[in-house]
C-alpha positions in Angstrom: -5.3 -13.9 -16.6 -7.7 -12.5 -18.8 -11.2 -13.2 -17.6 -9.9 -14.1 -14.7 -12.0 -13.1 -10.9 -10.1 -11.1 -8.9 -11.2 -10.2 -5.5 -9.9 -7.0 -3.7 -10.4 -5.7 -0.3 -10.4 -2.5 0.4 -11.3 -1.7 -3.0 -12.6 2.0 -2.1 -9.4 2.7 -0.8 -6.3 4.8 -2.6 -4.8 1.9 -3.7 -7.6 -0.4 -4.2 -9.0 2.1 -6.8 -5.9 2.0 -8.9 -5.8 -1.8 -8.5 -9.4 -2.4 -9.9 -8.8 0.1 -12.9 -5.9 -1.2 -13.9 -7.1 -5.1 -13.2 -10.1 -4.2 -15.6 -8.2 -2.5 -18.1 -6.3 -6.1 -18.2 -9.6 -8.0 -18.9 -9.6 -9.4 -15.1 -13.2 -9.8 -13.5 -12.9 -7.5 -10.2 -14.8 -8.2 -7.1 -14.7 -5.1 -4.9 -15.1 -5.7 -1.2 -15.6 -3.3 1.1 -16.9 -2.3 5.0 -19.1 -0.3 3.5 -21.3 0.8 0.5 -18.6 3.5 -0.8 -18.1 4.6 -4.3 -15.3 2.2 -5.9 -12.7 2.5 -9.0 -14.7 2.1 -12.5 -14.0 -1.5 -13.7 -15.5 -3.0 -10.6 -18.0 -6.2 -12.0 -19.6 -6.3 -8.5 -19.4 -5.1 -5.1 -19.5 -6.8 -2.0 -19.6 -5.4 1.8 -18.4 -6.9 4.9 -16.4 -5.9 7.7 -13.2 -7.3 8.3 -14.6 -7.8 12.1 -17.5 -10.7 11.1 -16.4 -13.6 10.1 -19.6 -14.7 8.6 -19.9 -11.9 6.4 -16.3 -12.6 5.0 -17.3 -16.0 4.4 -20.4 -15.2 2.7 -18.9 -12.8 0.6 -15.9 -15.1 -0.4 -18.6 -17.5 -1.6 -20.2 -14.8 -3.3 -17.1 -14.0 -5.3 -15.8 -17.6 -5.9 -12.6 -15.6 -6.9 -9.6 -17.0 -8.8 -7.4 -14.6 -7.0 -7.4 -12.4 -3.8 -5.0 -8.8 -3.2 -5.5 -8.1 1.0 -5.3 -4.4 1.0 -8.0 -3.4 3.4 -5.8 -1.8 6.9 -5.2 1.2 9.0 -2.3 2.3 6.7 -2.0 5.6 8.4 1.3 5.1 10.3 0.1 8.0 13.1 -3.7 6.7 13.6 -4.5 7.4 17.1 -6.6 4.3 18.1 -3.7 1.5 18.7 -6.5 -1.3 19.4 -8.1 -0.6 15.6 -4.5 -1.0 14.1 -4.6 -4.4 15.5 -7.8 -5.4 15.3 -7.7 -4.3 11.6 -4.6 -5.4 10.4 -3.8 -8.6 12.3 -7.5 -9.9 13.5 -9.6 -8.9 10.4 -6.9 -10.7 8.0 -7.0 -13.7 10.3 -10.5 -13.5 9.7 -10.5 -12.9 5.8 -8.0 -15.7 5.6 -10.0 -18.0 7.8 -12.9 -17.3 5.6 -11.1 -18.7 2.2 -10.2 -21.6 3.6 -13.5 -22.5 4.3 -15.3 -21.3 1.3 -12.4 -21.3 -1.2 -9.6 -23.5 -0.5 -8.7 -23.9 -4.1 -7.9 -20.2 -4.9 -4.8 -20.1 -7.3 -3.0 -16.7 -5.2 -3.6 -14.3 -2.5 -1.6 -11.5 -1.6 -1.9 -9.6 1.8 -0.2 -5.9 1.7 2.2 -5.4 4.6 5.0 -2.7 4.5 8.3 -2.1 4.6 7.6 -0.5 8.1 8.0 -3.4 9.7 11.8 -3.2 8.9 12.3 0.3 11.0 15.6 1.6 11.3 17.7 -1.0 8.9 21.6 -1.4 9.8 22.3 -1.9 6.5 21.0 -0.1 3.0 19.7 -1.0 0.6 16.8 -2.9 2.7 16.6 -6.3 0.9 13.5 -9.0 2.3 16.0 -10.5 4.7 16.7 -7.3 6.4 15.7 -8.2 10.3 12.4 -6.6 11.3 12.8 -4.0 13.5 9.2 -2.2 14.0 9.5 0.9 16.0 6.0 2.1 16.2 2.2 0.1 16.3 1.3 0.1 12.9 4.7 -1.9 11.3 4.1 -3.9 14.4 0.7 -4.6 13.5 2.0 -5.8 10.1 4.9 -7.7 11.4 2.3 -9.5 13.8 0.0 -9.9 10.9 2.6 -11.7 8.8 3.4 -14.1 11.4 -0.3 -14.8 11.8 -0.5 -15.5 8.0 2.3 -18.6 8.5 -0.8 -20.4 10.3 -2.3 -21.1 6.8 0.0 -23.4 5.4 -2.2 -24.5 2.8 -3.3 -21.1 1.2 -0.6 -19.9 -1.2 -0.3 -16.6 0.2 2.4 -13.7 -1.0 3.2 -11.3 1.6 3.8 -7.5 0.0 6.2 -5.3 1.8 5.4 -1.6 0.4 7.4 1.4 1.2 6.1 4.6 0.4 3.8 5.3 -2.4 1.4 8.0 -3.6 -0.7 9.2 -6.7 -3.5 10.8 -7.7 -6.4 10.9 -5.4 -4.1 10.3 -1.9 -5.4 11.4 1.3 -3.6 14.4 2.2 -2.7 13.3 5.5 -0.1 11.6 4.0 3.0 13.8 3.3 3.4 13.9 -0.5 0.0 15.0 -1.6 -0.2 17.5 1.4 2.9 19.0 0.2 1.4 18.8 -3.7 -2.2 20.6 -2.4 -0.5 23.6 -1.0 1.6 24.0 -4.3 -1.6 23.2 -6.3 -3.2 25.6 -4.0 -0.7 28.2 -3.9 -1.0 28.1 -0.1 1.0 30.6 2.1 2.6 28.2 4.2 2.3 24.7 5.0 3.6 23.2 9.1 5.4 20.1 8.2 7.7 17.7 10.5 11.2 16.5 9.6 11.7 17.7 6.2 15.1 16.1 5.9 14.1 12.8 6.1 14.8 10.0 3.0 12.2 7.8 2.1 12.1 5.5 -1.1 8.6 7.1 -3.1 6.9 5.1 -5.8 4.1 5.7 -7.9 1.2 4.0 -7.2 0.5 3.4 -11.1 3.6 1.1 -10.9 2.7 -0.6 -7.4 -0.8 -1.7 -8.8 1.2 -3.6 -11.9 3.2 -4.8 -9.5 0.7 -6.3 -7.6 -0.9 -7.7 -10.8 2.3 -9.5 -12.1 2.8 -11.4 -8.9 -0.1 -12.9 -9.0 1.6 -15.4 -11.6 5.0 -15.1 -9.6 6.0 -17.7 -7.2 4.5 -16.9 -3.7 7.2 -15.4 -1.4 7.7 -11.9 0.4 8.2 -9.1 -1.5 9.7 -5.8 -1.3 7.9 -3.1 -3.4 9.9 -0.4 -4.0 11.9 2.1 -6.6 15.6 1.5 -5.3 15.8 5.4 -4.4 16.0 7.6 -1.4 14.4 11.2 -1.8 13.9 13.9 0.8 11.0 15.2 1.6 12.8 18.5 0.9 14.0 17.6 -2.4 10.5 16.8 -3.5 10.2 20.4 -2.2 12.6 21.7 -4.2 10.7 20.1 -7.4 7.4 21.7 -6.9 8.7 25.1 -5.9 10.2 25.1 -9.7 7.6 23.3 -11.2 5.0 25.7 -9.7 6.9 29.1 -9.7 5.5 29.4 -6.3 7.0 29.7 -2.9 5.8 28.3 -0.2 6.9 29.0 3.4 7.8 25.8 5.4 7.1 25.9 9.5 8.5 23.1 11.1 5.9 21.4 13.3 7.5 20.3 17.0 3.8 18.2 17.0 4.7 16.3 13.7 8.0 15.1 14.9 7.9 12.1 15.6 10.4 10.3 18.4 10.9 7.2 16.8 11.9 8.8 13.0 13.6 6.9 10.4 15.9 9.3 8.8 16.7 7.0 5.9 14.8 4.3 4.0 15.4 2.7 0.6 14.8 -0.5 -0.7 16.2 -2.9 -3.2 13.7 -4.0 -5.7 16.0 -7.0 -7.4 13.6 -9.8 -5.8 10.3 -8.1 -7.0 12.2 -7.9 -10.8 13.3 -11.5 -10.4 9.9 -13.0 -9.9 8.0 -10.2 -12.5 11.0 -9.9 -15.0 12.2 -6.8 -16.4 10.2 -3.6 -15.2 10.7 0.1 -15.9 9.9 2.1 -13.0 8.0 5.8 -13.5 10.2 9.0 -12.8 9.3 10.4 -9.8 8.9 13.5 -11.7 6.2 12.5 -13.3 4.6 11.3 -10.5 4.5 15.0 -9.0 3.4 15.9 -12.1 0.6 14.6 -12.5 -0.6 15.2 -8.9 0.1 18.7 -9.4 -2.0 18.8 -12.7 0.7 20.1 -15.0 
């Protein structure tokens, strides 16, 4: 793939930052495309701006790019956004559009890869959550997903590979998202800190690992993937961690207004398709993951 051009939306994103250094550091040509003229992850070759909404923009910018490659990572990916309407219009209608727009301007691109999540599965019968689990969504943002994966069946002749995530964080997360709040209030040596369900299991991976992940299926087969450790950790086990990392206690108020009705209590996934397709992979300790967030 070296030399290869890569083009990633929602490259000034968590993730998309990650993706483009680690692309680059691979010798991959990255496009960043983006709504807006934000600062993106050193490596970028060029960057591009067009909203998701305007399909002539995405056209023009796909032309622009001429990319070998595309990764779809540009969404609402905050599972509690508060304006249902931009969850879909983001996640199903914008990639309808971007996907719209390659056909047209590039119909001979080798891969694409659109980011979904394993929150379409919702509350899984069974454990651990393998692709052919049934989809279950149980709130608007895994439904927007699940909608936006049936909307990408329409393009029979792109070859698209759908990415099911489950949870992930790193460096440089929002902290709206559990993990790093958690993290800052260590690293801060915060009083207190008002979370919601603290018991709850989710399967955590670092984002370091989900970027190469991303990377090596782009010479896998096309197919739906999960993306995932294998693990379940509690929020209150990660807890645990960073109390005795950090020497510091921190004193946990349970939040009736971050409980949320529909809560999975327990979430793993098996990663034994994703190692199929990308061969052998050695997944980073979550330790280390929390290490380096906290700075230690």
């Amino acid at each position: 793939m070296n030399g290869a051009r890569l083009l990633v939306t929602g490259a000034s994103g968590f993730t998309g930052r990650h993706l483009v250094s680690a692309a680059s550091e691979r010798g991959i040509e990255c496009i960043a495309l983006s709504h807006s003229r934000q600062e993106v992850a050193q490596g970028a070759t060029r960057q591009l701006v067009a909203d998701l909404s305007n399909a002539e923009e995405l056209a023009a910018a796909v032309r622009s790019a001429a990319p070998d490659f595309l990764i779809h990572l540009a969404a609402v990916s905050f599972v509690a956004h508060g304006d249902i309407g931009e969850i879909y219009r983001t996640n199903v209608e914008g990639t309808v559009n971007l996907l719209t727009a390659v056909a047209s301007a590039k119909p001979d691109i080798t891969r694409i890869i659109v980011a979904s999540s394993a929150n379409v599965y919702g509350n899984a019968d069974k454990l651990p959550i393998t692709e052919a689990t049934p989809a279950r969504p149980v709130n608007h943002y895994a439904n927007s997903k699940l909608a936006m994966e049936s909307a990408c069946k329409f393009f029979i002749d792109l070859p698209l590979t759908i990415t099911r995530p489950f949870n992930y964080t790193g460096l440089g997360q929002p902290e709206h998202f559990i993990v790093p709040k958690v993290v800052a209030a260590f690293r801060d040596k915060r009083e207190s800190i008002n979370l919601g369900n603290t018991s709850v299991e989710r399967d955590f991976s670092d984002v370091r690992d989900v970027v190469q992940w991303y990377l090596k299926l782009l010479e896998a087969d096309t197919g739906t993937y999960n993306l995932c450790s294998g693990q379940a950790r509690s929020i209150d086990s990660i807890i645990a961690y960073l109390t005795e990392k950090s020497g510091h206690q921190l004193a946990i108020h349970v939040d009736s207004g971050l409980l949320r009705s529909a809560e999975i209590q327990k979430s793993y996934g098996s990663p034994a398709k994703l190692h199929q397709a990308i061969g052998p992979y050695d997944h980073l300790e979550f330790s280390r993951t929390l290490d380096w967030m906290l700075g230690v």
